[in-house]
Each structure stands twice: as structure tokens, then as C-alpha cells.
C-alpha positions as CSV (number, residue, x, y, z in Angstrom):
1,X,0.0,0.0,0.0
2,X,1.2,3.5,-1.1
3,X,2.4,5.4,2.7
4,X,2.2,9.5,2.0
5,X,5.6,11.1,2.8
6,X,6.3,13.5,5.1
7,X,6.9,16.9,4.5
8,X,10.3,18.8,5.8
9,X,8.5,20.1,8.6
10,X,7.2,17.0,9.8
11,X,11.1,15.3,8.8
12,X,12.8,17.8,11.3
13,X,10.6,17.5,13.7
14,X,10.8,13.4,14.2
15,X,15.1,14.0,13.5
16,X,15.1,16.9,16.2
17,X,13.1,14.3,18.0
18,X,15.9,12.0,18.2
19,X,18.7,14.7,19.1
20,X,16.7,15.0,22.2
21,X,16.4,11.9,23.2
22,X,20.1,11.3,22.7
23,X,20.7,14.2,24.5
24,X,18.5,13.2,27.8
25,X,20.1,9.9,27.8
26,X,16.8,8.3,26.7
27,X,17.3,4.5,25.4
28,X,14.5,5.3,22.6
29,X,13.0,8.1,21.4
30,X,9.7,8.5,22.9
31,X,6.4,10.6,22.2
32,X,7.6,13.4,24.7
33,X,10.9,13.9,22.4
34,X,8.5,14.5,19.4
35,X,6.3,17.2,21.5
36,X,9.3,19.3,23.0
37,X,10.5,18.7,18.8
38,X,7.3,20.1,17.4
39,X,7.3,22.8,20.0
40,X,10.5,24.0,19.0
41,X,9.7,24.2,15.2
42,X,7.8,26.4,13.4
43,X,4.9,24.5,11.7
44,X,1.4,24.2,11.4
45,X,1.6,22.3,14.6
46,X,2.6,24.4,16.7
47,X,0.3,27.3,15.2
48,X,-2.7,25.0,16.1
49,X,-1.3,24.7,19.9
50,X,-0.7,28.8,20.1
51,X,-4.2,29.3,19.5
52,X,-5.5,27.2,22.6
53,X,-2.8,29.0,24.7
54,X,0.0,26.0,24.5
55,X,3.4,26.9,23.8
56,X,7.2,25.6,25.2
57,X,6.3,27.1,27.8
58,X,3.7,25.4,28.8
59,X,5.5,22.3,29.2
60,X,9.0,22.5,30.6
61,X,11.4,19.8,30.7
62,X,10.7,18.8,34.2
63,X,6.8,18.5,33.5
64,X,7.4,16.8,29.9
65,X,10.2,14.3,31.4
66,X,8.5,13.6,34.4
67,X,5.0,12.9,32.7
68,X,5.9,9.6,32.1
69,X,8.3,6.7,32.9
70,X,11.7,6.5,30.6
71,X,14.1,4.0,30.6
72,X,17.4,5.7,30.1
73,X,20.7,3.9,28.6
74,X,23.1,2.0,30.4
75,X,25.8,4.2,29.6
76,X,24.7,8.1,28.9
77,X,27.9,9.1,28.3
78,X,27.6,7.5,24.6
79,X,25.5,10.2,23.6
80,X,27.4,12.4,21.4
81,X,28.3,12.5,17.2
82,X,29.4,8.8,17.1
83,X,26.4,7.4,18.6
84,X,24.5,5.2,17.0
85,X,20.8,6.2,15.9
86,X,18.1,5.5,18.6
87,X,14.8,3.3,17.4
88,X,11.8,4.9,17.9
89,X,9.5,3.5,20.9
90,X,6.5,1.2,20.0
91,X,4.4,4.3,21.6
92,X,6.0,6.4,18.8
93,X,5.7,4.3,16.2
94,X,2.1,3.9,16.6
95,X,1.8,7.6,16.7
96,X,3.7,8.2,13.7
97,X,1.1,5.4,12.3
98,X,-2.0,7.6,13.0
99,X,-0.5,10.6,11.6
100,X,-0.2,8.7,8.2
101,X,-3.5,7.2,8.3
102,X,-4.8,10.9,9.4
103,X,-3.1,12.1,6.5
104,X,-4.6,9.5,4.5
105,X,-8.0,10.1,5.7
106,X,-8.1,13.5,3.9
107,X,-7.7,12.0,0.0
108,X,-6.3,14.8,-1.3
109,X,-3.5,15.8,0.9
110,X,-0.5,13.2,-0.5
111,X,2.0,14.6,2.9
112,X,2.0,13.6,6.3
113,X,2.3,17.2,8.5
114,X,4.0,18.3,11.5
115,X,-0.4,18.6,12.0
116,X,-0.7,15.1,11.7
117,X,2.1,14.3,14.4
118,X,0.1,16.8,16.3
119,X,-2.9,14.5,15.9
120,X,-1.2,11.0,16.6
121,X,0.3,12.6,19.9
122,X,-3.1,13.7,21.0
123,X,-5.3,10.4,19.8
124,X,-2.6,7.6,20.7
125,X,-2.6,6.2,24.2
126,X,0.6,7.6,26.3
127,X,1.3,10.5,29.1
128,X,1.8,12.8,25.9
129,X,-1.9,12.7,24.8
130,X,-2.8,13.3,28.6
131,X,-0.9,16.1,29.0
132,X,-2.6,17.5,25.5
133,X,-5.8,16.6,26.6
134,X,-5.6,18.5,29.7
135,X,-4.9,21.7,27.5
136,X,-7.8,21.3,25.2
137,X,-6.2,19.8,22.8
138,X,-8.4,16.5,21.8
139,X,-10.2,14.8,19.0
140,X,-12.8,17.5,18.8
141,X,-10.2,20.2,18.8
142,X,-8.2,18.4,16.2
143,X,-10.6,17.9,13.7
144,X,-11.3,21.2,12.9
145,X,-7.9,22.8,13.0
146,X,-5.6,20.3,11.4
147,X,-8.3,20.5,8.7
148,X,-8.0,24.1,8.9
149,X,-4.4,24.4,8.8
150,X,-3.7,21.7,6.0
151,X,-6.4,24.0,3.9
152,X,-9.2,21.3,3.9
153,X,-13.1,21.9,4.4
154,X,-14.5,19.7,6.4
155,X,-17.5,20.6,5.3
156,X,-19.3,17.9,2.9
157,X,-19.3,18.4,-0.5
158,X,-22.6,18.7,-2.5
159,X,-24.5,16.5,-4.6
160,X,-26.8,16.1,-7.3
161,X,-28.0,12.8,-5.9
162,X,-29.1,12.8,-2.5
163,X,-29.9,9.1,-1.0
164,X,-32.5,8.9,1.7
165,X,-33.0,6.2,4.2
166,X,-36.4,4.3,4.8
167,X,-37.1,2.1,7.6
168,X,-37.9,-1.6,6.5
169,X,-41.5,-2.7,7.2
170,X,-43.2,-6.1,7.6
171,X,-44.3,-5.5,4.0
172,X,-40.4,-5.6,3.0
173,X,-40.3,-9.4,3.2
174,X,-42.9,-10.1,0.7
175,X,-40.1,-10.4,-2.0
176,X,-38.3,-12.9,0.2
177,X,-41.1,-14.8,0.4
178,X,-41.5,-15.0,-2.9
179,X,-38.0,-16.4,-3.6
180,X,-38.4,-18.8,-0.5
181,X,-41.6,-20.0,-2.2
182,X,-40.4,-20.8,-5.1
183,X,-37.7,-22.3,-3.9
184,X,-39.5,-24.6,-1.2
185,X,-41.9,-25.1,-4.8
186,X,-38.7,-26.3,-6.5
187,X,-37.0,-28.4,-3.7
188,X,-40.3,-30.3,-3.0
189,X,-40.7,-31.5,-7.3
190,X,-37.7,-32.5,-7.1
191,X,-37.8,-34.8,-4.6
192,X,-40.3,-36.3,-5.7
193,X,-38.9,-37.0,-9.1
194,X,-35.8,-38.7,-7.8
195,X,-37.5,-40.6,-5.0
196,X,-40.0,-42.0,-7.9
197,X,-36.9,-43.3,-9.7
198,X,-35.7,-45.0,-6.6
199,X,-39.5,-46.2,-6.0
200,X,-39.7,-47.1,-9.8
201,X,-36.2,-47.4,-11.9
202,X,-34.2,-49.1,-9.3
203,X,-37.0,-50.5,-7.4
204,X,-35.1,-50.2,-4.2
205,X,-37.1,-50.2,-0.8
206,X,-34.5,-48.5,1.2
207,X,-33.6,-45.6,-1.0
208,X,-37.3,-44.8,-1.4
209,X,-37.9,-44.8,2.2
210,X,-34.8,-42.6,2.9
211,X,-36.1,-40.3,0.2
212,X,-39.8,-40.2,1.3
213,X,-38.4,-39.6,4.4
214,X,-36.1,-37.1,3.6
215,X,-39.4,-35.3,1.9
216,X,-41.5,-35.0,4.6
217,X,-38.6,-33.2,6.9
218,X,-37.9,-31.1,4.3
219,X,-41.8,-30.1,4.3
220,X,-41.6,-30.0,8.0
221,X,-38.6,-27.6,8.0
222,X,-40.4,-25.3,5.7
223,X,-43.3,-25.8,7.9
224,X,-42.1,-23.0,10.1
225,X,-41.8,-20.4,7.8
226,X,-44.8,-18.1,7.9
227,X,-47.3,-20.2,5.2
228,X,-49.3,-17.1,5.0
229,X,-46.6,-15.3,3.9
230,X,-45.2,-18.0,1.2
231,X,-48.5,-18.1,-0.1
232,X,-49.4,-14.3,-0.5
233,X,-46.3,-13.6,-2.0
234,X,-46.5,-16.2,-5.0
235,X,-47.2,-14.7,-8.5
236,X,-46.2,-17.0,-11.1
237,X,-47.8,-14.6,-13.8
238,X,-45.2,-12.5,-13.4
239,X,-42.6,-14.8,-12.6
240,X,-39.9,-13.4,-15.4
241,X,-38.0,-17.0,-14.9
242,X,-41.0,-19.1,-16.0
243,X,-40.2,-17.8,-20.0
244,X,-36.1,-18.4,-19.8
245,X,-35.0,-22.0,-20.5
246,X,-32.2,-23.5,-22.2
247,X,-32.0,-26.4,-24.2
248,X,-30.6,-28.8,-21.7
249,X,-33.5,-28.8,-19.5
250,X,-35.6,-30.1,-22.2
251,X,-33.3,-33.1,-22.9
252,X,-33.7,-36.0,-21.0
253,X,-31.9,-39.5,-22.7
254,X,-32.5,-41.6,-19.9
255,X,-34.5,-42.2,-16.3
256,X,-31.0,-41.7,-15.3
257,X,-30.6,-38.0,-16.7
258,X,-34.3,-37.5,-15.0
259,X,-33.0,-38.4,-12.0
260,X,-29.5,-36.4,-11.8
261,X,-30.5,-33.3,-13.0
262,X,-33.5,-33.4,-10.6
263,X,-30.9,-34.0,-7.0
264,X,-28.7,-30.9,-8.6
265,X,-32.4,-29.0,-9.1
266,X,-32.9,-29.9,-5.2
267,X,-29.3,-28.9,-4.2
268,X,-29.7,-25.5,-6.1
269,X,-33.3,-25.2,-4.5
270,X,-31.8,-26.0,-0.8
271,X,-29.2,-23.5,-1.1
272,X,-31.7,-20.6,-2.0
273,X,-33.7,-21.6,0.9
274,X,-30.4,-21.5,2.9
275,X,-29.6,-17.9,2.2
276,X,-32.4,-16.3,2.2
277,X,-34.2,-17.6,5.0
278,X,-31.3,-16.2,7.0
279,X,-33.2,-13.1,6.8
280,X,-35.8,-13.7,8.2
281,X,-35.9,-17.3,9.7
282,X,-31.6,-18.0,10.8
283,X,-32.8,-21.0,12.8
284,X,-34.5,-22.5,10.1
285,X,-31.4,-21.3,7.6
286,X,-29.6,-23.6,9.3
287,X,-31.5,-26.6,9.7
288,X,-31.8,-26.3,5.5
289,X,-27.9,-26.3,5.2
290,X,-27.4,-29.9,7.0
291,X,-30.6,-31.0,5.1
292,X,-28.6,-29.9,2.0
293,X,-25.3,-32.2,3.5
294,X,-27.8,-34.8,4.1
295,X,-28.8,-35.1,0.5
296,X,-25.3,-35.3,-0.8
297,X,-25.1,-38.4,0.8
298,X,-28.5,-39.3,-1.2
299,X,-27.4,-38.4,-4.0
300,X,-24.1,-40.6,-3.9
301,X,-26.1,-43.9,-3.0
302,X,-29.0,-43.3,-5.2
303,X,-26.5,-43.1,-8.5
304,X,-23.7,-45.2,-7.0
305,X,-26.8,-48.1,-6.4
306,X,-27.4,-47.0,-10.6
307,X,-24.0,-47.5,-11.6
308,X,-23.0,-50.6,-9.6
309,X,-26.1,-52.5,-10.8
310,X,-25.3,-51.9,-14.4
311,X,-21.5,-52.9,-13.8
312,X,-22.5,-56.1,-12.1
313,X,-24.8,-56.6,-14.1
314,X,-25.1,-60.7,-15.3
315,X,-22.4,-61.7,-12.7
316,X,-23.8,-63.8,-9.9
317,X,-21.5,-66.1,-9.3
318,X,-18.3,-64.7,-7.0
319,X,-15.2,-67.0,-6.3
320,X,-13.4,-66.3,-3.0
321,X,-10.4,-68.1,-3.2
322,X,-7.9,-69.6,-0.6
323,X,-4.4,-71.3,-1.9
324,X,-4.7,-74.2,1.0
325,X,-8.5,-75.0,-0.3
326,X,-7.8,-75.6,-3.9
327,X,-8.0,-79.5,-5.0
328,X,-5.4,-78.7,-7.2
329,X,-4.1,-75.7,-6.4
330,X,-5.6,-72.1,-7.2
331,X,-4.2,-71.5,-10.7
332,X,-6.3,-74.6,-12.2
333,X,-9.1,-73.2,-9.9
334,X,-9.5,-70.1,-11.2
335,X,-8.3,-70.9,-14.6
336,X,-11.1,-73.2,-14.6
337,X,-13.6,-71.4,-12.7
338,X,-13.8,-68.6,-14.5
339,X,-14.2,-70.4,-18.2
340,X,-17.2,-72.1,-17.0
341,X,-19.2,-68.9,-16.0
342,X,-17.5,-67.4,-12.8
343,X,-17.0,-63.5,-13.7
344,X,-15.8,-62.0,-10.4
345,X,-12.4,-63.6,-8.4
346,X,-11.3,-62.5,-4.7
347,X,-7.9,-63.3,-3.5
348,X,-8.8,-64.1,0.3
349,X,-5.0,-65.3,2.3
350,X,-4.8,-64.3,5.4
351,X,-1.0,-66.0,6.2
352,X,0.7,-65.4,2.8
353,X,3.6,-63.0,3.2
354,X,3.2,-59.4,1.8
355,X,5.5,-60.5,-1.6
356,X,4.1,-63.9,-2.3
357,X,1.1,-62.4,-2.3
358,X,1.7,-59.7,-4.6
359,X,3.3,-62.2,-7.0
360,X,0.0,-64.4,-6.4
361,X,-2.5,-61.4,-7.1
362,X,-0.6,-60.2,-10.3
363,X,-0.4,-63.9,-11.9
364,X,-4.6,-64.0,-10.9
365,X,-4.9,-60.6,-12.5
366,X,-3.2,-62.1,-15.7
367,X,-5.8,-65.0,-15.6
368,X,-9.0,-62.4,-14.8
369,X,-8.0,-59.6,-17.6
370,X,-7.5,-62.6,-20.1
371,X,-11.3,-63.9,-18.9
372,X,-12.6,-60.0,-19.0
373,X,-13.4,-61.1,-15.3
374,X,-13.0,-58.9,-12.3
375,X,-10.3,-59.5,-9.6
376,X,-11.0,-58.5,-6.1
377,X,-8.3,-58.3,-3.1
378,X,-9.2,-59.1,0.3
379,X,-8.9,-56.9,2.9
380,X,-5.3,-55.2,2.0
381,X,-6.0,-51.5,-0.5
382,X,-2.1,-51.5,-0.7
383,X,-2.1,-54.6,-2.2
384,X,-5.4,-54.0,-4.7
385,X,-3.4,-51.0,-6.0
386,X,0.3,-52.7,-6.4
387,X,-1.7,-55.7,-8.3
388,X,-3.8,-53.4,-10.7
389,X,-6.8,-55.3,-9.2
390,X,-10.4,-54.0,-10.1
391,X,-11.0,-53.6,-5.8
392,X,-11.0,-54.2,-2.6
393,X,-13.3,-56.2,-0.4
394,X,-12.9,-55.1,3.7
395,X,-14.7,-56.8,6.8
396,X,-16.6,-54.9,9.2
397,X,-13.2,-54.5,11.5
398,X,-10.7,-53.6,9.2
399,X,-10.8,-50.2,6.8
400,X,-14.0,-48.0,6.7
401,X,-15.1,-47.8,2.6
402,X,-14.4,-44.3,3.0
403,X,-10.1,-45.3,4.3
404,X,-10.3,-47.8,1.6
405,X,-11.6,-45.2,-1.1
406,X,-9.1,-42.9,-0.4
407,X,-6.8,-45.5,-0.8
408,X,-7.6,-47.5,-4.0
409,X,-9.5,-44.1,-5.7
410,X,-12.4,-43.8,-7.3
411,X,-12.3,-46.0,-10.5
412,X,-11.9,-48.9,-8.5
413,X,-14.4,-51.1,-6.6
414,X,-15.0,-51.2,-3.2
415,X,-17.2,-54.2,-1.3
416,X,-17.8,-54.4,2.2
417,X,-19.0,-57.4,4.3
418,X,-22.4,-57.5,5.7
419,X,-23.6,-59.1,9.6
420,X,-26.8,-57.3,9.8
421,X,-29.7,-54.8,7.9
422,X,-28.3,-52.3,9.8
423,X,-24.5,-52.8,8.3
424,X,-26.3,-53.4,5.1
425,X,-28.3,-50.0,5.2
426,X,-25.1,-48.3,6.1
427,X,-23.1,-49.7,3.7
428,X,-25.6,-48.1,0.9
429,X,-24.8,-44.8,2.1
430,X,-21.2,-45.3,3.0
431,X,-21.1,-45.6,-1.2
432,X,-19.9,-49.1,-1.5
433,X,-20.1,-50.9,-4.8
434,X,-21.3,-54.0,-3.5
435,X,-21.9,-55.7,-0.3
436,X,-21.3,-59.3,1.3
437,X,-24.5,-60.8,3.2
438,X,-23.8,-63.6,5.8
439,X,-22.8,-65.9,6.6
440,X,-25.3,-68.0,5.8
441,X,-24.1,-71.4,6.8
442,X,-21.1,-72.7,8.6
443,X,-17.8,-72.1,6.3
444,X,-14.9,-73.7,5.8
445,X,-12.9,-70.9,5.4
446,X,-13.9,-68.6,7.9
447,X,-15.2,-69.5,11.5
448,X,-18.3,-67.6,13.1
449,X,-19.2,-67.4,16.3
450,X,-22.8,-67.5,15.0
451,X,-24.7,-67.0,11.4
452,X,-27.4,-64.8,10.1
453,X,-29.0,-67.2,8.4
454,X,-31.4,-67.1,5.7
455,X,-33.8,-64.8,7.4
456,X,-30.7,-62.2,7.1
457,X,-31.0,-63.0,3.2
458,X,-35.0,-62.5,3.2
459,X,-34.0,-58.6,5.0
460,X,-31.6,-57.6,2.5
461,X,-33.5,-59.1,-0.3
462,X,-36.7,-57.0,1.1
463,X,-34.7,-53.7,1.1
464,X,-31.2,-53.7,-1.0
465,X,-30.9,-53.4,-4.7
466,X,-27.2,-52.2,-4.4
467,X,-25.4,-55.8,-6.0
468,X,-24.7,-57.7,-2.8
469,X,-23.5,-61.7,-2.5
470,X,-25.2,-64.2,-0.4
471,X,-21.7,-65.6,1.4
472,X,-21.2,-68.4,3.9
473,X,-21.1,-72.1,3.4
474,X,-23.1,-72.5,-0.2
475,X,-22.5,-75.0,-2.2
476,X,-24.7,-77.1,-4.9
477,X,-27.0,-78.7,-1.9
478,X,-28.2,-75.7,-0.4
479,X,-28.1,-72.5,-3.0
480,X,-31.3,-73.3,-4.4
481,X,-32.8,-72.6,-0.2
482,X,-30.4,-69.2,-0.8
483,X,-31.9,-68.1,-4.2
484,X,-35.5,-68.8,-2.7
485,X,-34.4,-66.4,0.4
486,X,-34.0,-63.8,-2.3
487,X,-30.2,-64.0,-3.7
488,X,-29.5,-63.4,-7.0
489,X,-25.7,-63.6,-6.5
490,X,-23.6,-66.3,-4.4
491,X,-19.5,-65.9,-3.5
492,X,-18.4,-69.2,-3.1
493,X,-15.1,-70.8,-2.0
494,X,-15.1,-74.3,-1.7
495,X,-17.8,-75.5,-3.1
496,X,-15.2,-74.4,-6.0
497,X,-11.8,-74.8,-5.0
498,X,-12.5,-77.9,-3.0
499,X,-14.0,-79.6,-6.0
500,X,-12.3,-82.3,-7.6
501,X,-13.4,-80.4,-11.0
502,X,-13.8,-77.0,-10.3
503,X,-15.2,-76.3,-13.8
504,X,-18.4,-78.5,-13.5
505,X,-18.6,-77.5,-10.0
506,X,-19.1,-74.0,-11.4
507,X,-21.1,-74.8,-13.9
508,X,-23.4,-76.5,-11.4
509,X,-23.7,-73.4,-9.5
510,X,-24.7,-71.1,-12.1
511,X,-27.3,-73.2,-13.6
512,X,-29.3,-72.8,-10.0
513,X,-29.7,-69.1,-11.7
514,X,-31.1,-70.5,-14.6
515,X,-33.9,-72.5,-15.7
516,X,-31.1,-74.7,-18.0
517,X,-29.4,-77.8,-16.9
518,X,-25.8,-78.2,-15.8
519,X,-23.9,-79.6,-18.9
């Protein structure tokens, strides 16, 4: 920022300043120093303090010196030509700080004054401005005469346009109603269109509950706004807004397209309700910003549900598998496996050392990419990444989805074992791709303490369209009780890898989806 020079007056002044403080051994040079300085010069300053009676004389040494407490150098005898400058006190640097912003204050007056110094002595806070004070020489004082002496009106200018000011009235808020109104208008279609494409798109129980849920506190919230009000304010023949469209809001390829462009339609909505119901209703401001948070959250599971249904689309048959397990080891296994139908592998070894099973996952990733079949690690994100594998699957005690997100990114997949509805539920929101949903009978690979059962499978099936895998023990004698429960998709271990021919074994399994035979 530009700082207005001083002129010469004001320069001698603030350098005579410092010869006196050298002078009475002072260790800085303090605001007194710059009073007995502009005393002795003859400036506009001191004019000003002639014509309220103050002069040198006024203030002799002993009253200026003693006025306030000054710590004095070590040694005064180093006063003298050789000396080294003195720094200027805090208290004097602040006051030489008002006098430029005084200065400033006028526009058109580009120096800083012996006035001005004047001005910081008598405004900033030390036994200089007391002193001043108690001569008449204030704030009040000030303002006329340094104006006065720099050759400044303070007097304002005049104008051809004169503003007036009007007290607001009740009636002021009718245009704020109006906004709110069509806002709340806006917010509540909305809704409505994305919660019928979780109602009749995806079909999905849960997310149209949330949604219908979500609807009626949003009604509730607007609820306290002054109904009256909203409603006396609308006038949609006049609405300007109702001619202007653009092109893209009268394209719509896909339920999908509906169904975006309706939660950003919401959002927009939320945030005008947001701002300007702090006008008039901050409480209520508020409680519309978390709703607005809330329906982020929506919004992710809603589409992520979308996207995750089309990518797992025609895959119901998951192989977990586990090196010890295989018949004849897991390369056959998979190899095998995944010919005869099975499009989605998981690498599940809980003992194999950090580079064997790198080396493992990479040689499976080969086998999967050549199959245009997905390959899932267990449990370990590092590893998913270092193996180019197309996720991660976690338990609920080891990473959140959010830590395994941030870890493995957004292009790859993320699934997320399942004990109870609640998990389940959570899991939606949480934005996993796909979910686990057992166990469902004792396994061989994994021991339980106790198992959900099929009456686990019956809740998820009720509620859940997000792709999730009935897991736990199923094998060709008892996934045709799994698919009645509700499952369209199994993950398997070994009824697969334990098989003395994996490949029929699969095959076996993925005709209980169909109405054709086993070859």
C-alpha cells in the first residue's frame, strides 16, 4: 500500500526528536521527544497549539520528562556524534502510524504534516496525549484545526443525488417470500422425481424410504416459515424466470438424466432456501444447510446403487479363493472357474507373506484380464493398488469404505461385508459398490461365532438393490434354499476350490440361476 511522505517540517521535527532523546540519555526516542520537537519548530503544529494558549512554555522539561516513565541507557555518556541512531519507541511508532493514516484520511492531501504528528500525539494512548488533553487539545479540537491548517473543508461536498433512508417494514419481506416460495416449490418436485426413480427405476425399498423420508422433513422444516406469507407472496404470472429455458432442461436420454438433474435441481433449490431464509428465519437457515449435506449423501447412493447395478450386471456367481483349499491348487481353480461362468475372483489369504502375495495377485490378475473377469483383493487397498486389481473387499473390523476409497481411488471397486440390515443399510450410504451378506451357513474358510442365516437374506432381499453376494457355506445342496431367500448372486469358496473339477462344479452353481441344466 502506497504510505504519504512527510513533508520537511514533519522530517525535522521526528530527527530533532531523536537529538533530544540522545541528548537526555533516553534508550529510545519516545512521544515526549517529538512534543518538545514540534514545540520548537515552526509548523502548522505548533500554530494549532498557540491558538488554545500551548506553547514551550507550557511544558517545561521537568513536566514533559517527568509525565511519564523512561528507561534511560546504560551508559549516557555514549551520547554524542558517534552514537549510534536511537529506534523509535512502539508508543512512537504507533503515533507516527496515525498521523499517516490521518493524513490518509483527507484523500487529497498526499504529505504527512507536522499537523498530523500533532494528531497522533493527541489520539494515541501515552502521558503525551494526557498532557494535551488536559490543555484542550483532543479529537474534537483536532478535527477542525488540522483540517484548517492543511487547507481542507471539512464541510461535505454537494451533490446532485441525495440518498434517503427508509425504515424496513413487515411489508419488505414479501419479495423474500416469494423467492423462498419458489424455492421450497422447487425443492419439493424435485424430490419427488428422484424418489419415484428409486421407487420405480431401481425398485429399491431402502432408498425410497430414505427419500420419502427425507421429503417430509424437508416439508416440516419449511413448515415454520410463515405459510401465510409464502402463499401471499406467490405470483407465477409474473414470474420473469418461467419464460427463460435452455436447451438442456428439455433433454432427457435416460430415467438416469431425470433423475441427476432433478438432485442438482434440489441442491440449487436448498441453497436458496439456505440464504435467504437467514433473513428472516436463521434457525431454520440452518437446519436447510445440513438438510442440503444430508442429500449429498443421497445423492451418492442413489446413482452409485445405478452405476453398480449396471457394472455387475449378469455376474452372480463370486469365487473367493484360498491357496490351502484348492483341490489342485488355485491357478487350475481359477483358470477353470472362470471359463465355465464365474466373472468375479477374490484373493482371500490371510498368512501369505506381503510378496508372495503380490506375486499371487498379479499372476490371478493375468488370468482375470484374459477372462474379462474382475479381480477383487481381500482386505489389503495397498495390495489392490500394487496388483492393478479392479478392488478391494474389507470386513466390518478392518478399513471403513471411505479409508479404503481414499486408498484404491475412485475408479476402483469397493465391497464391504455385511452381519446385519443395519450394516447393510449403512453400507448403501457409505457408497460401496457391492456388499457381502452372511454368513449364511457354517464355512470352511472362515469360522463364526454365530450366522445370520437365511432370514438375514430375506432382510436384504426385502430392502437392498445395491449388488450384494449371499456368502457363507453355499455350495450345490443348499443354494437353491439361498436363491428362494432372495439371492440373485452367491460368493463361493469351496464349493469351488475344493471340487475335484472345479469347472463342473461352477457350472453347477450357475445353472441354479437359470432354468437350464448343468452340462
Amino acid at each position: 500500500m502506497h504510505q504519504h511522505r512527510l513533508t520537511e517540517s514533519a522530517c525535522r521535527a521526528i530527527e530533532e526528536a531523536a537529538i533530544l532523546a540522545v541528548a537526555a540519555g533516553y534508550a529510545r526516542v519516545e512521544p515526549v521527544c517529538l512534543l518538545r520537537a514540534v514545540l520548537l519548530e515552526e509548523s502548522r503544529a505548533s500554530e494549532i497549539l498557540e491558538r488554545c494558549g500551548v506553547s514551550l512554555a507550557t511544558f517545561d522539561q521537568r513536566s514533559l520528562s517527568g509525565a511519564c516513565e523512561i528507561e534511560l541507557r546504560d551508559d549516557s555518556s555514549a551520547a554524542g556524534e558517534d552514537a549510534a541512531p536511537l529506534q523509535h519507541s512502539a508508543v512512537l511508532d504507533e503515533v507516527i502510524q496515525e498521523a499517516r493514516r490521518q493524513s490518509e484520511m483527507t484523500g487529497r492531501h498526499a504529505d504527512v504534516g507536522s499537523e498530523h504528528l500533532l494528531w497522533g500525539l493527541a489520539i494515541v494512548d501515552s502521558p503525551m496525549k494526557d498532557l494535551l488533553n488536559s490543555k484542550g487539545v483532543d479529537e474534537s479540537f483536532l478535527i477542525e484545526h488540522v483540517a484548517e491548517a492543511s487547507g481542507i473543508t471539512v464541510e461535505p461536498l454537494d451533490a446532485d443525488i441525495h440518498l434517503t433512508h427508509r425504515e424496513p417494514t413487515a411489508t419488505d419481506n414479501s419479495e423474500t417470500y416469494r423467492v423462498l416460495d419458489a424455492a421450497a416449490n422447487r425443492a419439493r418436485e424435485g424430490l419427488r422425481v428422484v424418489e419415484d426413480f428409486t421407487r420405480f427405476t431401481l425398485d429399491d425399498p431402502h432408498l425410497s424410504r430414505l427419500l420419502k423420508q427425507y421429503r417430509h422433513e424437508l416439508s416440516e422444516t419449511v413448515g415454520r416459515l410463515d405459510s401465510s406469507a409464502l402463499l401471499k407472496s406467490r405470483d407465477t404470472p409474473n414470474d420473469v424466470g418461467t419464460n427463460v429455458t435452455t436447451h438442456a432442461e428439455t433433454v432427457r436420454r435416460s430415467p438416469l438424466d431425470v433423475a441427476q438433474a432433478n438432485f442438482k435441481r434440489v441442491q440449487e433449490a436448498l441453497r436458496t432456501l439456505e440464504e435467504f431464509g437467514k433473513i428472516i428465519a436463521p434457525t431454520t437457515a440452518e437446519r436447510i444447510e445440513q438438510l442440503r449435506y444430508s442429500l449429498y449423501t443421497l445423492e451418492k447412493a442413489t446413482l452409485g446403487t445405478h452405476a453398480a447395478r449396471t457394472q455387475f450386471d449378469g455376474i452372480n456367481l463370486y469365487l473367493l479363493v484360498t491357496e490351502r483349499l484348492c483341490h489342485h491348487g488355485s491357478g487350475p481353480a481359477v483358470r477353470d472357474a472362470i471359463d465355465a461362468g464365474a466373472r468375479i475372483v477374490q484373493v482371500r489369504e490371510k498368512t501369505m507373506s506381503d510378496r508372495a502375495l503380490i506375486d499371487h495377485g498379479c499372476r490371478v490378475r493375468s488370468w482375470t484380464r484374459d477372462a474379462d473377469a474382475l479381480f477383487i483383493m481381500n482386505d489389503r487397498a495397498d495390495l489392490a493398488v500394487l496388483t492393478d486389481a479392479d478392488g478391494v473387499h474389507v470386513g466390518q473390523e478392518e478399513l471403513t469404505v471411505r479409508e479404503a476409497r481414499q486408498i484404491v481411488g475412485s475408479d476402483r471397486l469397493v465391497g464391504v461385508s455385511t452381519h446385519t440390515i443395519e450394516q447393510a443399510r449403512q453400507a448403501v450410504l457409505d457408497g460401496a459398490d457391492y456388499i457381502g451378506v452372511g454368513p449364511v451357513f457354517p464355512s470352511k474358510t472362515k469360522q463364526f461365532d454365530e450366522f445370520v442365516g437365511l432370514e438375514f437374506v430375506r432382510q436384504v432381499a426385502a430392502e437392498i438393490t445395491l449388488p450384494w453376494f449371499a456368502i457363507g457355506g453355499i455350495d450345490q445342496n443348499n443354494i437353491n434354499e439361498v436363491i428362494a431367500a432372495g439371492a440373485s448372486r452367491v460368493a463361493v469358496s469351496s464349493a469351488i476350490c475344493g471340487a475335484e473339477k472345479p469347472a463342473e462344479a461352477t457350472r453347477g452353481l450357475t445353472a441354479a440361476f437359470s432354468s437350464q441344466p448343468p452340462e
